[in-house]
PyMOL CGO cylinders between C-alpha atoms (Angstrom):
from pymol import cmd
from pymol.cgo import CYLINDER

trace = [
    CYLINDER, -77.44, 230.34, 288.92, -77.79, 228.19, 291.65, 0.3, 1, 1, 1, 1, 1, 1,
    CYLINDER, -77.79, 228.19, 291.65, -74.84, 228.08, 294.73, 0.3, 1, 1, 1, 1, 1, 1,
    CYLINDER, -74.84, 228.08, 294.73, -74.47, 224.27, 294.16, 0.3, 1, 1, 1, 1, 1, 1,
    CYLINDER, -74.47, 224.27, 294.16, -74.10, 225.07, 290.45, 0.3, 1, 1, 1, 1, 1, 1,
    CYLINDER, -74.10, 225.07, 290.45, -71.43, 227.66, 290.88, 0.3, 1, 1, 1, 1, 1, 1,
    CYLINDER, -71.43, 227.66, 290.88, -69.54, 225.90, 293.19, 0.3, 1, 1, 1, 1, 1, 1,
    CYLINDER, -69.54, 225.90, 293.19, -69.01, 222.38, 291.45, 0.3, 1, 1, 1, 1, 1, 1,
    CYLINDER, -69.01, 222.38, 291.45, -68.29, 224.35, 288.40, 0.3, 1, 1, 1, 1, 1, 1,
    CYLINDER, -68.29, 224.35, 288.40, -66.13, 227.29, 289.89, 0.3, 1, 1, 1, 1, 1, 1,
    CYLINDER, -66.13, 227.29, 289.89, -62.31, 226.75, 288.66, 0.3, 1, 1, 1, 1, 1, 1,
    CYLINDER, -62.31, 226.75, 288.66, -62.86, 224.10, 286.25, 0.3, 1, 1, 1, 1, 1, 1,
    CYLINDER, -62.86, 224.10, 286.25, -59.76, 224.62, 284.15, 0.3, 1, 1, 1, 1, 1, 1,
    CYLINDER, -59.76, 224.62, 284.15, -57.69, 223.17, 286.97, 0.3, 1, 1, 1, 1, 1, 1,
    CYLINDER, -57.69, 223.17, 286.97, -59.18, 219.57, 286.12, 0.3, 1, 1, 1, 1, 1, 1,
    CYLINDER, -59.18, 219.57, 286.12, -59.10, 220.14, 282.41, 0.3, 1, 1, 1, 1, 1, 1,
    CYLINDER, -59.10, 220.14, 282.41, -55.46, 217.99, 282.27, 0.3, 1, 1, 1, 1, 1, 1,
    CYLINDER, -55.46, 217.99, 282.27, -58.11, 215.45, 283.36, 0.3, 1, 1, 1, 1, 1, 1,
    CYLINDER, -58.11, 215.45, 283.36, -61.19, 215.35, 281.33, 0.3, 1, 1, 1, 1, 1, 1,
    CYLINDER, -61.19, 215.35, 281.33, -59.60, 213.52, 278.68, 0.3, 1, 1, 1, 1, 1, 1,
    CYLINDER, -59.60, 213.52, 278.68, -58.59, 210.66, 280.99, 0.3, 1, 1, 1, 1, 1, 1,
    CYLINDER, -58.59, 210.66, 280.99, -61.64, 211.01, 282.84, 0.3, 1, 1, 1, 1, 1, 1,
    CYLINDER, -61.64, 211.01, 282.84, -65.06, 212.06, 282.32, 0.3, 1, 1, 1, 1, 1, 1,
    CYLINDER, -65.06, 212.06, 282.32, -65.71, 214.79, 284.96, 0.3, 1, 1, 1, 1, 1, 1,
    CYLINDER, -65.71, 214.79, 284.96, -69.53, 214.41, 283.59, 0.3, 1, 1, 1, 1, 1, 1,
    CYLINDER, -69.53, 214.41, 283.59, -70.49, 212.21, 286.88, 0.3, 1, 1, 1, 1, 1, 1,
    CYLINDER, -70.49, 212.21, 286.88, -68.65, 214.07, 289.38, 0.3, 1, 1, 1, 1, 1, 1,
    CYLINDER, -68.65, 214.07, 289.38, -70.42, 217.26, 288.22, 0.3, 1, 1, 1, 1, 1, 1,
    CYLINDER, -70.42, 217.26, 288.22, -73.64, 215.83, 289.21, 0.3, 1, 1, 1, 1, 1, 1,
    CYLINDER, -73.64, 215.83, 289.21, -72.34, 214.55, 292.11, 0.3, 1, 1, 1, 1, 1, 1,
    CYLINDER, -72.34, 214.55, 292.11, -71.33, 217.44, 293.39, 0.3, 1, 1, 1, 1, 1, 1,
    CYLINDER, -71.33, 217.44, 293.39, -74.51, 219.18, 292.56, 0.3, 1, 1, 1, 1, 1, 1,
    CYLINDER, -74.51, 219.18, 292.56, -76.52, 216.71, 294.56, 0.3, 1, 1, 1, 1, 1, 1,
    CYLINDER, -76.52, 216.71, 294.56, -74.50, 216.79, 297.57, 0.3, 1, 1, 1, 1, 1, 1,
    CYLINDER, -74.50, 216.79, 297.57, -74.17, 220.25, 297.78, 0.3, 1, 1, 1, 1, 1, 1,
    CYLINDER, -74.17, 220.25, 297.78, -77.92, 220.53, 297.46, 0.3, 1, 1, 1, 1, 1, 1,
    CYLINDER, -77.92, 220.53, 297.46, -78.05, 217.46, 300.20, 0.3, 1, 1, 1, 1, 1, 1,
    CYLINDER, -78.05, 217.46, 300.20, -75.79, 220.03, 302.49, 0.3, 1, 1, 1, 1, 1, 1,
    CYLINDER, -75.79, 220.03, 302.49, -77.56, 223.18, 302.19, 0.3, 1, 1, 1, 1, 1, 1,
    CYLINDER, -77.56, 223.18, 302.19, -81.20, 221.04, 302.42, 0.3, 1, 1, 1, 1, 1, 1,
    CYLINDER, -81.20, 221.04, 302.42, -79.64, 219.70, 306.06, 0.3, 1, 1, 1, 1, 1, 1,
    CYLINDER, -79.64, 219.70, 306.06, -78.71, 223.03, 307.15, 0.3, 1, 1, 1, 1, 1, 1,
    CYLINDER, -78.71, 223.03, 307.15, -75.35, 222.45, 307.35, 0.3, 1, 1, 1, 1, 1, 1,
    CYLINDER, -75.35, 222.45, 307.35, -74.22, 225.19, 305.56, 0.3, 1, 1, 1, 1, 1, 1,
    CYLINDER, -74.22, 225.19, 305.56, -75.82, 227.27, 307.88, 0.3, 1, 1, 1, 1, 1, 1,
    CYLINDER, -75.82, 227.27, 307.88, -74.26, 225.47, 311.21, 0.3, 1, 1, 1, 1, 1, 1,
    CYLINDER, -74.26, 225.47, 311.21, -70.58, 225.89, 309.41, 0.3, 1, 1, 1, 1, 1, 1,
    CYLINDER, -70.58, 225.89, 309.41, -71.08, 228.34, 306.96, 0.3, 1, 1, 1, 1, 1, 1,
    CYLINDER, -71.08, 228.34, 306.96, -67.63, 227.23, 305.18, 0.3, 1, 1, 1, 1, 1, 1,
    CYLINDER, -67.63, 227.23, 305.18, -69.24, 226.18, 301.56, 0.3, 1, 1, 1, 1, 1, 1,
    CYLINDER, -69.24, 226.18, 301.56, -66.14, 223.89, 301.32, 0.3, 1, 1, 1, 1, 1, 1,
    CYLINDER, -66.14, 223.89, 301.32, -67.37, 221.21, 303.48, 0.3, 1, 1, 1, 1, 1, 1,
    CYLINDER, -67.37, 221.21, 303.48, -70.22, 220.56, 301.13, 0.3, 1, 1, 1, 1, 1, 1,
    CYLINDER, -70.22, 220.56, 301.13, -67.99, 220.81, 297.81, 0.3, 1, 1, 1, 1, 1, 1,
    CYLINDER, -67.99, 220.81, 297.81, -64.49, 219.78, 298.30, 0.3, 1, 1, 1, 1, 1, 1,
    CYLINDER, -64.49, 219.78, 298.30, -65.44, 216.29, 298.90, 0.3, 1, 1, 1, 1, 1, 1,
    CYLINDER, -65.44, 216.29, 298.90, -66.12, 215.45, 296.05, 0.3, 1, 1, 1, 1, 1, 1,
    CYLINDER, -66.12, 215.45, 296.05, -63.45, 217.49, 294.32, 0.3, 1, 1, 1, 1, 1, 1,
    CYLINDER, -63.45, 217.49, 294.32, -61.24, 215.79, 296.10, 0.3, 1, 1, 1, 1, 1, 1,
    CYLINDER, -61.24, 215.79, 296.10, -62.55, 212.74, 295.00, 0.3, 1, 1, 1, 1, 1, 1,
    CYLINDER, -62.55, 212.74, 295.00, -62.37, 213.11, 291.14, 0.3, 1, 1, 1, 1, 1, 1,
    CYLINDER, -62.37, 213.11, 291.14, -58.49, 214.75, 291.84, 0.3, 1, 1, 1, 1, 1, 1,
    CYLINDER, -58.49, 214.75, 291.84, -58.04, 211.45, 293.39, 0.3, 1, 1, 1, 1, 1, 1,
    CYLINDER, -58.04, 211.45, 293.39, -59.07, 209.41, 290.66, 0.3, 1, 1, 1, 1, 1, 1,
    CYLINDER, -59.07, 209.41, 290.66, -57.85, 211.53, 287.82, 0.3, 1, 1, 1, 1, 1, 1,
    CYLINDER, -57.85, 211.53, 287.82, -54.28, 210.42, 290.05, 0.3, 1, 1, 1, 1, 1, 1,
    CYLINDER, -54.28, 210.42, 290.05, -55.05, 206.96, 289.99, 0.3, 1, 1, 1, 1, 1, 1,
    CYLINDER, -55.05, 206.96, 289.99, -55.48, 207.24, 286.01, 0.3, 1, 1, 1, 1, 1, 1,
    CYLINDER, -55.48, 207.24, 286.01, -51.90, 208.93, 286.04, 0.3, 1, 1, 1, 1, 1, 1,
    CYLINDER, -51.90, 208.93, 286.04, -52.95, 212.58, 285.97, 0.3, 1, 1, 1, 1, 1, 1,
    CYLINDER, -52.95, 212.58, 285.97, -51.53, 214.57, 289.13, 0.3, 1, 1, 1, 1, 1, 1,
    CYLINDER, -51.53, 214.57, 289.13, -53.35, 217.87, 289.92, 0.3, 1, 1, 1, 1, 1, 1,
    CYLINDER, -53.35, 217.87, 289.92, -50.89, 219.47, 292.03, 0.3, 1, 1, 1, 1, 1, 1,
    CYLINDER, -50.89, 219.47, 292.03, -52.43, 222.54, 293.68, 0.3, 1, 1, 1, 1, 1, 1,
    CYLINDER, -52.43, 222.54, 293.68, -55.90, 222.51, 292.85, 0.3, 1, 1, 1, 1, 1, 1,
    CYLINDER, -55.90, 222.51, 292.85, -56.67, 222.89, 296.27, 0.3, 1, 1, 1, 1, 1, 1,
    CYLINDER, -56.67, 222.89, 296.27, -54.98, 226.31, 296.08, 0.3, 1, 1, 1, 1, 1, 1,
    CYLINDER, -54.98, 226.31, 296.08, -57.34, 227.71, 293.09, 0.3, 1, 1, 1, 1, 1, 1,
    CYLINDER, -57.34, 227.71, 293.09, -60.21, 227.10, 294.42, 0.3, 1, 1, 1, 1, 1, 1,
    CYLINDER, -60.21, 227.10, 294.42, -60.67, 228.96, 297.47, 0.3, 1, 1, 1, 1, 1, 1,
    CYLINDER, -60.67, 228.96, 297.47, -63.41, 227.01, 299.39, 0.3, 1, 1, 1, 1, 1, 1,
    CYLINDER, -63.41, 227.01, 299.39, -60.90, 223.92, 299.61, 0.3, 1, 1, 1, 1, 1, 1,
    CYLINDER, -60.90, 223.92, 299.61, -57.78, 225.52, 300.31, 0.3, 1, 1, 1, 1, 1, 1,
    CYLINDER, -57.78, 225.52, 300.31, -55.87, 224.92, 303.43, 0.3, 1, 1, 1, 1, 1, 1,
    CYLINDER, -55.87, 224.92, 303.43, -56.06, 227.36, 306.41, 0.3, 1, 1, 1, 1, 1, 1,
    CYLINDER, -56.06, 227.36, 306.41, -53.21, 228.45, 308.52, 0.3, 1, 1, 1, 1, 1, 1,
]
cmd.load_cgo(trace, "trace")
């Protein structure tokens, strides 16, 4: 399976509160294409953190499923390529 594939669908259960509220169908192929977009541009391979291609727009559809009244709280901490460094 393909690294953009894996990673946009890697710890999905902690956005299942949302899919009923909001279709995740859009953000899935979002994330696809702009992970592919990173790797293509080689940034990947300039920061190697696989976050900075992903968690964008992970962070986007947490966002929105909060707008529609459905918090998320800690997602960032299950999956590992967004979570906060110390």
């Amino acid at each position: 399976m393909p690294l953009q594939v894996v990673s946009c669908s890697s710890n999905i259960v902690s956005f299942l509160a949302c899919h009923d509220v909001l279709d995740p169908d859009p953000f899935y192929k979002n994330c696809v294409y702009d992970v592919c977009a990173c790797l293509a541009t080689g940034a990947s391979l300039a920061n190697p953190n696989p976050g900075d291609c992903v968690c964008p727009v992970i962070s986007h559809y947490a966002q929105e499923c909060a707008e529609q009244g459905v918090e998320l709280a800690g997602w960032r901490d299950k999956i590992t390529e967004c979570g906060e460094t110390t």
